[in-house]
C-alpha positions in Angstrom: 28.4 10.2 -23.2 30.5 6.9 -23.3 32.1 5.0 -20.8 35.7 6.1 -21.3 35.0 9.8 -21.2 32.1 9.0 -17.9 35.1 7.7 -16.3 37.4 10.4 -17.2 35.1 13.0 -16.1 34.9 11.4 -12.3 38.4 11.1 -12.0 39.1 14.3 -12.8 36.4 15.6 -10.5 37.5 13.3 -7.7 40.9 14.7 -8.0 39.9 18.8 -7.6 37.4 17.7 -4.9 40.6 16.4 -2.6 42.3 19.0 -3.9 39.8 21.4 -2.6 38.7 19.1 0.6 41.4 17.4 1.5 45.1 18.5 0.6 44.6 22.3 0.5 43.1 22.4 3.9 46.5 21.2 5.3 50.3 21.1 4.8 52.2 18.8 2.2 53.4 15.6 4.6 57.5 16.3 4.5 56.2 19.9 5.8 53.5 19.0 8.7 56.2 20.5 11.5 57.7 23.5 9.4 55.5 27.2 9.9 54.3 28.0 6.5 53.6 31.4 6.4 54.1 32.0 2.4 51.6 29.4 2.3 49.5 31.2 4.0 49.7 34.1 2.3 49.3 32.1 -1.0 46.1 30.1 0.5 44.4 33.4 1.8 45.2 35.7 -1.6 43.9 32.3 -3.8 40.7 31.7 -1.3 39.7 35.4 -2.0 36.1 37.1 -2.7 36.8 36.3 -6.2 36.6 32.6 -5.9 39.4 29.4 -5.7 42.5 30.0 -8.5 43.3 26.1 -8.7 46.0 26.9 -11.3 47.8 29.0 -9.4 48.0 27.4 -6.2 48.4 23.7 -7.3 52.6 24.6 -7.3 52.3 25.1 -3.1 50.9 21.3 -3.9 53.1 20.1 -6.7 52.6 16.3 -5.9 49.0 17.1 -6.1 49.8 19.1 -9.7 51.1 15.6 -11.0 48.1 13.6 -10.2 45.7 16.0 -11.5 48.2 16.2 -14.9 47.3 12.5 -15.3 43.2 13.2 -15.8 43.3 16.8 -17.3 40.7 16.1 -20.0 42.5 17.1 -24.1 40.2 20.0 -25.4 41.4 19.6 -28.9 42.4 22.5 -31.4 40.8 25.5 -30.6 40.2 29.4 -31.3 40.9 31.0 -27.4 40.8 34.6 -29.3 40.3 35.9 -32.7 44.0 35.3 -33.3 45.0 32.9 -30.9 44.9 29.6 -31.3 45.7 26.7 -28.6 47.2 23.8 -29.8 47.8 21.0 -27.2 46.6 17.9 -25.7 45.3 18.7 -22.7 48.6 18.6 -20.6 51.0 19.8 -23.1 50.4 23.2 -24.6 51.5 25.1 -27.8 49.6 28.5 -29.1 49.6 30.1 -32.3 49.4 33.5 -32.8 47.9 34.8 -36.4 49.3 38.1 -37.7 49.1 39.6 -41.0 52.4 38.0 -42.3 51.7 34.5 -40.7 52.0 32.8 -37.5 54.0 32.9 -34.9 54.4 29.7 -33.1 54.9 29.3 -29.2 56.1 26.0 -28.1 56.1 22.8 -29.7 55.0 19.4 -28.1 57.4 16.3 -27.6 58.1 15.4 -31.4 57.9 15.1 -34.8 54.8 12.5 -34.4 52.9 15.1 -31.6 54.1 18.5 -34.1 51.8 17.1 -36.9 48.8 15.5 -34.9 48.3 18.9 -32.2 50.0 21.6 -34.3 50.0 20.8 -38.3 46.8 18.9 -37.7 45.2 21.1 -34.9 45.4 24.2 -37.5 43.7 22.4 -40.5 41.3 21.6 -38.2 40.8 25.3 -37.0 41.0 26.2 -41.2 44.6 27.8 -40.5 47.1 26.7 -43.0 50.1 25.1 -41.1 52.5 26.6 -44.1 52.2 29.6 -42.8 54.1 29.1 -39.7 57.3 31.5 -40.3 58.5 32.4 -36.5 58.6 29.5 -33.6 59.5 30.7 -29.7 60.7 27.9 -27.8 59.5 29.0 -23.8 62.2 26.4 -22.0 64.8 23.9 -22.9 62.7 21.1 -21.4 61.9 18.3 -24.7 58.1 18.3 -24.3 58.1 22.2 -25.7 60.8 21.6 -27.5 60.7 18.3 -29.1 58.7 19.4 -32.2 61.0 22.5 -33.1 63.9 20.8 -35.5 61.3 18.9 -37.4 59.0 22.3 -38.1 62.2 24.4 -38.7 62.8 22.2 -41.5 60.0 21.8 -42.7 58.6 25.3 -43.0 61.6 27.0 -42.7 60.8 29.0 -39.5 62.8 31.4 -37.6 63.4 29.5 -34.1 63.5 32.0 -31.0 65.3 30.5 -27.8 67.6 31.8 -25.2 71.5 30.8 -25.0 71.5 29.0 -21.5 68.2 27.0 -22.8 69.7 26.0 -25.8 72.8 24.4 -24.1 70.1 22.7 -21.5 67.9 21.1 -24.2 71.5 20.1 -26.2 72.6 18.7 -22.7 68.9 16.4 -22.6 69.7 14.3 -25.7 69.8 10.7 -24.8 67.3 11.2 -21.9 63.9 10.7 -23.3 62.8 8.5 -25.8 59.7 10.8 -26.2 61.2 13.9 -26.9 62.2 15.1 -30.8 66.2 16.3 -31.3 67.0 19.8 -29.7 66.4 22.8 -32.0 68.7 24.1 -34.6 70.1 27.0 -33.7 69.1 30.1 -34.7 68.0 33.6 -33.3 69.2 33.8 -29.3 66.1 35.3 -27.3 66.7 38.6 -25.5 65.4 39.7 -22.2 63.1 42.6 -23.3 63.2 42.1 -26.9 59.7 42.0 -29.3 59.3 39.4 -31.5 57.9 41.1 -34.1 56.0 39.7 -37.1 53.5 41.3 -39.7 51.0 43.5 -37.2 52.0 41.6 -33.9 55.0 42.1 -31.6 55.2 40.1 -28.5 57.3 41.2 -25.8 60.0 38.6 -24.2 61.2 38.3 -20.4 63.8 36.0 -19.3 62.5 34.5 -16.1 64.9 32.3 -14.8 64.0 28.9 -11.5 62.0 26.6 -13.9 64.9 26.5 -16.0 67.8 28.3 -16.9 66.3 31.2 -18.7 62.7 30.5 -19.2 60.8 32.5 -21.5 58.1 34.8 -20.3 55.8 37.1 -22.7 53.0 39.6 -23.1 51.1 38.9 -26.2 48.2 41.5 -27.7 45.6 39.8 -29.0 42.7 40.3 -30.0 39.0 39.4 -28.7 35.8 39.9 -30.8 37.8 43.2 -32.5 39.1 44.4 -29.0 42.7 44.9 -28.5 43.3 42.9 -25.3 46.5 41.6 -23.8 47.7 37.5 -22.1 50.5 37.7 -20.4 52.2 34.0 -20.9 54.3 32.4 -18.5 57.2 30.2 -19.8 58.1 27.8 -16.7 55.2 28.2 -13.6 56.8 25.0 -11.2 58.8 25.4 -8.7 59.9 22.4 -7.1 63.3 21.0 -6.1 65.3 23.8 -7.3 68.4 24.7 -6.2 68.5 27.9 -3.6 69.7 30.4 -6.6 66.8 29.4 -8.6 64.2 29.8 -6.0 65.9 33.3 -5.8 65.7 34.0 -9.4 61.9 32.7 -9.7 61.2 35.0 -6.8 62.9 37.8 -8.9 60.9 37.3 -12.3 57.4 37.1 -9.6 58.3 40.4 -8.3 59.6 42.2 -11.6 56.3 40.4 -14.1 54.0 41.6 -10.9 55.5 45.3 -11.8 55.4 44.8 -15.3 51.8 43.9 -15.2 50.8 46.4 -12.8 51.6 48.6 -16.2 50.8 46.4 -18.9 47.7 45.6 -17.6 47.1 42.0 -18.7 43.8 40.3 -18.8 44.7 36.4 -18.5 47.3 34.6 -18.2 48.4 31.4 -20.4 51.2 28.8 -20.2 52.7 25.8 -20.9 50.9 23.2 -19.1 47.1 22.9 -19.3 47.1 22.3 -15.4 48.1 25.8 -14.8 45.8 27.7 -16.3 42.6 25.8 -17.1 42.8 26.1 -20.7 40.5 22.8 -21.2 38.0 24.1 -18.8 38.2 27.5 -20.6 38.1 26.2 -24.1 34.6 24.2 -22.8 32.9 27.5 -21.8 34.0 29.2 -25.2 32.2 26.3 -27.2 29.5 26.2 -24.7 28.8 29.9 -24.5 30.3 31.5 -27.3 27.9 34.9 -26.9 29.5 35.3 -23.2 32.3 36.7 -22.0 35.7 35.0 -23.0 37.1 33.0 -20.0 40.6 33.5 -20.8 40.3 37.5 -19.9 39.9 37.2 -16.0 41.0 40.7 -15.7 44.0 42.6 -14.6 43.2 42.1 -10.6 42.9 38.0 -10.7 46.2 38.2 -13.1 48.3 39.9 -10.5 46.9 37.5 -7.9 48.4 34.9 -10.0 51.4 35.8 -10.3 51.3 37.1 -6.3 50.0 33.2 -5.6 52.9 31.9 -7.4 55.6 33.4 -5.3 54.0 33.2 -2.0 54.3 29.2 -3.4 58.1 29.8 -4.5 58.9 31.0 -1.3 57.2 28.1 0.4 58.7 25.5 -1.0 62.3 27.1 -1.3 61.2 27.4 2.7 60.2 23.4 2.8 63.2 22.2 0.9 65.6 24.2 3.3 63.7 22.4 6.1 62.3 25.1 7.4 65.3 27.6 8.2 
């Protein structure tokens, strides 16, 4: 092992352990006199039989989420399923989903420069042929998912998915970042409750507004060594410094994704952001152990927990910002 990835591998170590240690074992400073019940809910649901759900928690800790962010190792390209593919670098995620007709495309990255190095490259890598990218969803109208999209629209001639009030916000954030690619062309406005549908694969949409606007939410069947399994994806997990009506919304989608799941039965959850749901440590144990169990299927129970974690953490800091009233 060399130097750069020793040192890499302490940081990140010495950032869970105060995680674990240290910051979860006591409130956030700007809330030491406010009661936290929500947090407590969220700390006694995540500290279960089954073990310490990091990902789900760190948004009761978001300035703790940051700093972990900044040493979450990059997996590279790799197969999470027999037709799913993530695509990121570690921080950033986009996921490819192979059907029969070609693939569909979830998220992607800052730019141009990022769109050929984690998604064109990252599937000639995997032995996918990038050509055969004919549907993109766009999750948020924040540039790091969207930056990519005009520049693979035009090249491959894909059918962008997005929703209307994201579109305007990612139209609004030109001139803003000299990171992210130009806002998508617009094409096909996202539904709440349609399916995307391409070839043998239809992946179900929910509109869960708080991170954004009108987030995008899915379930996506997939399969896992020939078993038809299902991930449900979540389009925008923080939750900080939002206004009061969207910490209501957030706490909406939580409570209506918690029903749908109850019924859909999901097995793992996905996202956005490699910090929130451990898709680098995942991807290690699926190269490490490819004869186990996959790691992304947690099971229905721990997916629920997720979600419940995530609005005990809503609630808490819609709670915290309000100071407490």
């Amino acid at each position: 092992m060399n130097i750069r990835a020793t040192l890499r591998m302490v940081a990140l170590a010495s950032v869970f352990g105060l995680l674990a240690q240290s910051s979860f074992g006591q409130a956030m400073p700007e809330s030491a006199n406010i009661p936290q019940p929500h947090l407590a809910k969220a700390r006694a649901d995540a500290f279960g039989e089954n073990g310490w759900k990091f990902p789900a928690l760190i948004t009761c800790y978001p300035n703790e989420g940051q700093s972990a962010e900044k040493v979450i190792k990059d997996p590279g390209p790799a197969k999470a399923a027999d037709n799913l593919y993530f695509l990121g670098d570690g921080i950033v995620a986009a996921w490819a989903v192979d059907t029969s007709d070609g693939i569909i495309l979830i998220d992607t990255m800052n730019n141009q420069a990022e769109a050929d190095k984690y998604i064109i490259g990252g599937l000639r890598q995997l032995g996918v042929d990038p050509a055969r990218i004919k549907t993109i969803i766009v999750s948020h109208g924040h540039g790091d998912h969207y930056g990519g999209a005009r520049y693979l629209q035009d090249k491959y001639g894909a059918k962008l998915y997005m929703t209307a009030l994201d579109y305007d916000l990612a139209e609004k954030s030109v001139g803003r970042s000299t990171v992210w690619g130009p806002p998508p062309r617009r094409d096909q406005v996202a539904s709440d409750g349609q399916t995307v549908t391409l070839g043998d694969e239809g992946i179900k949409l929910f509109i869960t507004a708080g991170h954004t606007p009108a987030s995008l939410s899915m379930l996506i069947p997939v399969k896992d060594k020939g078993q038809a399994r299902t991930l449900l994806y979540l389009g925008g997990i923080t939750n900080k410094n939002l206004s009061p009506q969207m910490h209501a919304a957030y706490d909406g989608w939580t409570t209506r994704l918690l029903q749908v799941s109850a019924a859909a039965k999901p097995e793992g959850i996905i996202g956005n952001h490699s910090s929130y749901d451990e898709a680098a440590t995942k991807i290690d144990k699926l190269r490490a152990m490819p004869d186990k169990p996959n790691p992304f299927f947690v099971g229905v129970d721990n997916s629920l927990r997720y979600l419940r974690v995530l609005k005990e953490c809503n609630l808490n800091n819609a709670a915290i910002e309000k100071g407490g009233h």
